[in-house]
C-alpha positions in Angstrom: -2.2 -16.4 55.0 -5.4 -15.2 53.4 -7.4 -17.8 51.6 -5.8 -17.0 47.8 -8.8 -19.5 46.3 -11.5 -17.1 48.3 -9.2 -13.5 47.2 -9.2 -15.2 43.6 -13.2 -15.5 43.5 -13.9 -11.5 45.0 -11.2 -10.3 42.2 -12.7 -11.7 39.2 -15.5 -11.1 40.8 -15.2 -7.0 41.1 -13.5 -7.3 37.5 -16.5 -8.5 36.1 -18.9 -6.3 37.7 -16.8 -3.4 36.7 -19.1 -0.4 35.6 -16.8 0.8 32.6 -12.9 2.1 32.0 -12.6 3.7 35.5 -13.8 1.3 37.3 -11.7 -1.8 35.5 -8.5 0.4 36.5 -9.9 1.0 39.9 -9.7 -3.0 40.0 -6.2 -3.5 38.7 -5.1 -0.6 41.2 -6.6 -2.5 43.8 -5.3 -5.7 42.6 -1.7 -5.5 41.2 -0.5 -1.6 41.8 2.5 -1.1 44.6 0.4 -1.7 47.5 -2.5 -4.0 45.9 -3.4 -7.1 47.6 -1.7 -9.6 44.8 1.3 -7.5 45.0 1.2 -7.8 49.1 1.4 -11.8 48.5 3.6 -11.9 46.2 6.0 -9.8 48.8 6.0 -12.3 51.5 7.6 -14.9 49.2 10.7 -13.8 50.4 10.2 -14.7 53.9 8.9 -18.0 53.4 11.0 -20.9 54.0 11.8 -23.5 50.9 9.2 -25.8 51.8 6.1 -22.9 52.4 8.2 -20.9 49.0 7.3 -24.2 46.8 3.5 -24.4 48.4 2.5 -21.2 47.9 4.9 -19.6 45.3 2.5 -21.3 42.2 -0.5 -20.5 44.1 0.6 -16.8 43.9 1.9 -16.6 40.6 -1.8 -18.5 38.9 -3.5 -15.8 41.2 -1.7 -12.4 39.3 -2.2 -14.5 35.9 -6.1 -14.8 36.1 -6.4 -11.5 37.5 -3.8 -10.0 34.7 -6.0 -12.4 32.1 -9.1 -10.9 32.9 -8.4 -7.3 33.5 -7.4 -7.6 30.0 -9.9 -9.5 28.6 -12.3 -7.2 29.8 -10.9 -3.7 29.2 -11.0 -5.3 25.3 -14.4 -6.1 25.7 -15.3 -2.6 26.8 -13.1 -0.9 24.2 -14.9 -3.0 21.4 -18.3 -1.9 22.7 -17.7 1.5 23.1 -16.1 1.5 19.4 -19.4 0.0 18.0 -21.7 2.4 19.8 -19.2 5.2 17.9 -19.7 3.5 14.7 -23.7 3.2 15.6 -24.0 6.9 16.1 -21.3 8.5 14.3 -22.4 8.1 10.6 -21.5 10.0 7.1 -23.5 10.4 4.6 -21.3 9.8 1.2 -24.4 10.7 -1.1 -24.5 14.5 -0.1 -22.5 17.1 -1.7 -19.6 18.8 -0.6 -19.7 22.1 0.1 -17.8 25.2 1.8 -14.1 26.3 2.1 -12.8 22.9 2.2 -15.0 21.2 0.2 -13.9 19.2 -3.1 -14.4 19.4 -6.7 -14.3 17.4 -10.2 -11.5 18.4 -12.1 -11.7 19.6 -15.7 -10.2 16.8 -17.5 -13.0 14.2 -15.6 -15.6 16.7 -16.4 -14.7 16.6 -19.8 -14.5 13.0 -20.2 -18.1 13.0 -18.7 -18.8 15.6 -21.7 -17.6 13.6 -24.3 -19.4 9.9 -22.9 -22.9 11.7 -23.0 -22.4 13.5 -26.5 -21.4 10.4 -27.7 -23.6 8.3 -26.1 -26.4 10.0 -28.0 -24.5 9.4 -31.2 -25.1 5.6 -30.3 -21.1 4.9 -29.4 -20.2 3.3 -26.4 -17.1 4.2 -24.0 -13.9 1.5 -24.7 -11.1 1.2 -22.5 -7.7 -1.0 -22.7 -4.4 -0.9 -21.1 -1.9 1.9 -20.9 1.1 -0.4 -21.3 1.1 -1.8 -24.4 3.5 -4.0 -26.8 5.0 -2.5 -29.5 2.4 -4.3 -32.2 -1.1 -3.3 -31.1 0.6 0.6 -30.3 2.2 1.0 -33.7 2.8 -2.5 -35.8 -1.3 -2.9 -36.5 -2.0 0.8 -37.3 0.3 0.5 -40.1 3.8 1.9 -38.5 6.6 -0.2 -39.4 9.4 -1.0 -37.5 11.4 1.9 -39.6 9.0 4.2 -40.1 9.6 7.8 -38.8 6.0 8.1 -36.7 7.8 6.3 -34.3 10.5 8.4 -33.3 8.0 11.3 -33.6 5.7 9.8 -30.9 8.7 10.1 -28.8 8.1 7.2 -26.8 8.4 5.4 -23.4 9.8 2.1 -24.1 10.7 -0.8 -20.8 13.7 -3.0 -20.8 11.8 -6.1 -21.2 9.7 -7.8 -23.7 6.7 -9.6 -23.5 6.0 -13.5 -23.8 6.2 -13.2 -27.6 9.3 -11.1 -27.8 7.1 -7.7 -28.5 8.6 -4.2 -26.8 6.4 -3.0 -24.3 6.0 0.4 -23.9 3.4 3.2 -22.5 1.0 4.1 -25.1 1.3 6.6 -26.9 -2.2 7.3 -27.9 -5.8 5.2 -27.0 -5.4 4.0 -30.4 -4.1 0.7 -29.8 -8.0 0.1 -28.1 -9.3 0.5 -31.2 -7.4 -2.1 -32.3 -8.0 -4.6 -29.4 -11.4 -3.3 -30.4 -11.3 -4.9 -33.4 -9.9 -8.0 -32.8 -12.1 -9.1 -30.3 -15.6 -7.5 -31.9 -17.0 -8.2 -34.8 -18.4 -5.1 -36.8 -20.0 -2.8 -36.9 -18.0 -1.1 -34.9 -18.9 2.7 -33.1 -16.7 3.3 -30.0 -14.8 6.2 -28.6 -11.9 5.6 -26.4 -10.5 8.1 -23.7 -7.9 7.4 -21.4 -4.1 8.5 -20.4 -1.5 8.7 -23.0 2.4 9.4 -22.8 5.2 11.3 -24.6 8.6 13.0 -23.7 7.4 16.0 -24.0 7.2 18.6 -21.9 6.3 22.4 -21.9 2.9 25.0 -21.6 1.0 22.8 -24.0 2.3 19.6 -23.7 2.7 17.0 -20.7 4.5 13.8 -20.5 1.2 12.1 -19.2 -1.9 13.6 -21.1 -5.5 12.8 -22.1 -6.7 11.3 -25.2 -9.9 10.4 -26.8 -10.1 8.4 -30.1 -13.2 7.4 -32.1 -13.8 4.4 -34.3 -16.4 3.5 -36.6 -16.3 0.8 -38.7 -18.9 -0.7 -40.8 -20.4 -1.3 -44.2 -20.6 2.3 -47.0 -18.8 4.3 -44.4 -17.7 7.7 -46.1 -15.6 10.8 -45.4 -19.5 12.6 -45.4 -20.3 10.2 -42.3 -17.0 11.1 -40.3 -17.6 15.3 -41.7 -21.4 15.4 -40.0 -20.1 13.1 -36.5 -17.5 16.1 -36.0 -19.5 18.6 -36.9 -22.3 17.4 -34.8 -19.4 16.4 -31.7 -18.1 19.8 -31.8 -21.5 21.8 -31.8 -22.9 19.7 -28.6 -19.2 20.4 -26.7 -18.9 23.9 -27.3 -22.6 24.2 -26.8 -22.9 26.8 -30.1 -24.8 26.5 -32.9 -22.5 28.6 -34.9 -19.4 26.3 -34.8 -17.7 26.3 -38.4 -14.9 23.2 -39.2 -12.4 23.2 -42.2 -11.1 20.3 -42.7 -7.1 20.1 -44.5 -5.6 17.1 -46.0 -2.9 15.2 -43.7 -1.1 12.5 -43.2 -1.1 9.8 -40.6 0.1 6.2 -41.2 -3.2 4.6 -40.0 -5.7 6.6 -42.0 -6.3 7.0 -45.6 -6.8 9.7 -46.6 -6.2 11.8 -43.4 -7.5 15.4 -42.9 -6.8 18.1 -39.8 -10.1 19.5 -38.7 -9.8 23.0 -38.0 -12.4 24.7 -36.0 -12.9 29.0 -36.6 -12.3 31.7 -33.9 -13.7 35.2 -33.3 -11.8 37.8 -31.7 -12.7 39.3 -28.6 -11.2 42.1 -26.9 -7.8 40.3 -28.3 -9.1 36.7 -26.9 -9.8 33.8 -29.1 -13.5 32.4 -29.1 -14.6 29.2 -30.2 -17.7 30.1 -32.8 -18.7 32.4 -35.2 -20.4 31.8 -39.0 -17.8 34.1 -39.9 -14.4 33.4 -38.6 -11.8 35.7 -37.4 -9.4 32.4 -37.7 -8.9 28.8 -37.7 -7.8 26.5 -34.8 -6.6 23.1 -35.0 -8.9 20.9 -33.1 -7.9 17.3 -33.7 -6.5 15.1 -36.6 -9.1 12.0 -38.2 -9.4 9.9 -41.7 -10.6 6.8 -43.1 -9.4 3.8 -41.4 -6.2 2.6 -43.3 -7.5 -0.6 -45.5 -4.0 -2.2 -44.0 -5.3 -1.3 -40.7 -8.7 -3.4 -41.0 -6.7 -6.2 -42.6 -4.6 -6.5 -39.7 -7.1 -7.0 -37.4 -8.6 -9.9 -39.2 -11.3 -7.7 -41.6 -12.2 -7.9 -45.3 -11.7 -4.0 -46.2 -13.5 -4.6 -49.6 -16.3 -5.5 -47.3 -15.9 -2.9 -44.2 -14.7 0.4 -44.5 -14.5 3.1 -41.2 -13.3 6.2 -39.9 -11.5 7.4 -36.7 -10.3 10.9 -35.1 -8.1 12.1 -32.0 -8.0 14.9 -30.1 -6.3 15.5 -26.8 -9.2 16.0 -23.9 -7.0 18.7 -21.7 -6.6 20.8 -24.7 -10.6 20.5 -25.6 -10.8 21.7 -21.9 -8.4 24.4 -22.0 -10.3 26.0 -25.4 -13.9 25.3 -24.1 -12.9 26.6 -20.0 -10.4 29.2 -20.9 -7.0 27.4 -19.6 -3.9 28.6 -21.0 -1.3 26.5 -19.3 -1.6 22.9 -19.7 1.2 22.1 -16.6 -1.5 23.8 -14.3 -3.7 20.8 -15.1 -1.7 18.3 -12.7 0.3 20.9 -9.9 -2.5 20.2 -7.7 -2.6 24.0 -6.5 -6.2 23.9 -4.9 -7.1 27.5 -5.6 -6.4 26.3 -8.8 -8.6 23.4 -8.6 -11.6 25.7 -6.9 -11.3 28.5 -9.6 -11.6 25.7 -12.6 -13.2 22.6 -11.0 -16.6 21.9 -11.3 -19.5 20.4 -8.4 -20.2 17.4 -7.9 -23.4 17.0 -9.3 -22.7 19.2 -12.1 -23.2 15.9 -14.3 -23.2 16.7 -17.9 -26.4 15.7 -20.0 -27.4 16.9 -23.4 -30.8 18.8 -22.2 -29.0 20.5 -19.4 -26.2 21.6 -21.0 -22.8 19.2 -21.0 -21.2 22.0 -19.2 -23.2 22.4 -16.5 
């Protein structure tokens, strides 16, 4: 019988030398395939006799392990070389900017959230956020809406089955004002903020969505007026729609968490049959978004002295703002993911928005 020591030593031998994947399989071919030199051995167990069959029979069987444990051994060492020398040459560069047919693009609510940060960012506000499910006091008990009160079936809400540790509903916000309020609890004035996120409603049709975007702003601090909150929306809506000529009426409204509360209105001109935002002399008024004087209730609630700080806060809904300033008229459009979609209205991406190039860039 051949020497199975000396065969085991020229195996792992030829394994070890092999020059690469072909050559490894050449090896086990050689080795253990139907008529390889292992498989040869371990055929003549058969026609050994008891004695010879318990000699040789271990002998055999450590000779296919080792060369089975490093045909294997190796073949992994060779797949994780070849893998790094991919990973050495193959690289991507994530900096550049996509381009061509397939290429991607920034959708229009996240270029208008960029918008909004640098307009407000030069109005010296900075960017809030807080989370999207809320309990049922920081959404509606501290911006003075009562358990009873009708604003609450009107914000058609998403509630959950379960409460949280304190026994408060928990729910899906209904607007980004409940940051304000976090806002408020946790900072002491003054206070200039604006807070854009996702919202939710049961609603559902060309202008409305049951997940939509809000912003809200927040100032609080000492002499605050309804002549501070006039000149930040006239000044916010003038940088957005990038016109000079932008006209705002404000009308006297109601919501529970300002006093008093106006509707801002912005003016339209006709043309050829189409609305445009702008114009000293207005064909028509648009709403825009809804904003008052922070609610003295509402600064009391969060721990403030209102005879000592006073403040003022708006809302408006980001898709619409993009839908009047890009020429949307179906709000649904804004999440069917229809890519033709998404290439006519999307934007590049390193069209970032800044005030001396233009927020719409």
């Amino acid at each position: 019988m051949t020497d199975i020591d000396q065969l085991q030593a020229d195996l792992l031998a030829a394994i070890a030398g092999a020059p690469g994947l072909e050559g490894l399989e050449a090896c086990r071919v050689h080795a253990l395939g139907k008529q390889g030199v292992v498989t040869g051995l371990l055929k003549t167990l058969g026609g050994m006799s008891p004695d010879e069959r318990q000699v040789q029979g271990p002998r055999i069987q450590a000779l296919r392990t080792a060369v089975t444990d490093a045909i294997a051994d190796r073949k992994a060492m060779m797949e994780r070389a070849g893998l790094e020398a991919r990973l050495a040459t193959e690289t991507l560069d994530l900096s550049l900017p996509t381009g061509g047919i397939g290429g991607g693009s920034v959708h229009p609510v996240s270029q208008v959230m960029d918008e909004l940060a640098e307009i407000f960012a030069d109005l010296g506000f900075a960017v809030a956020t807080g989370p999207e499910i809320e309990d049922d006091w920081h959404n509606f008990t501290a911006l003075n809406i009562p358990d009873a009160h009708p604003a609450r079936a009107m914000h058609d809400t998403f509630y959950f089955d379960k409460a949280d540790g304190e026994g408060r509903k928990m729910l899906l916000r209904t607007h980004t004002s409940p940051v304000q309020i976090r806002t408020m609890v946790t900072t002491p004035p003054p206070i200039r903020i604006i807070a854009p996120g996702r919202t939710y409603r049961s609603d559902s049709d060309a202008t409305h969505t049951p997940m939509f975007h809000q912003v809200e702003g927040l100032v609080i601090d000492k002499g605050i007026t309804l002549g501070h909150l006039k000149w930040t929306l006239e000044t916010f809506v003038k940088a957005f729609f990038e016109r000079d000529d932008i006209v705002l009426r404000q009308r006297p409204s109601y919501f529970p968490f300002t006093e008093p509360s106006v509707e801002i209105d912005v003016g339209y001109t006709l043309i050829k049959g189409k609305r445009v935002i702008g114009g000293t002399e207005p064909d028509g008024w648009m709403e825009i978004l809804g904003s008052g004087m922070v609610h003295p209730k509402v600064i009391a609630a969060c721990g403030l002295d209102p005879a000592v700080w006073q403040g003022f806060a708006f809302g408006c809904g980001i898709d619409r703002l993009a839908m009047l300033k890009y020429g949307m008229d179906d709000l649904r459009a804004f999440f069917d993911g229809d890519l033709r979609w998404l290439r006519h209205y999307g934007f590049a991406a390193l069209d970032v928005p800044t005030l001396s190039g233009g927020v719409g860039a």
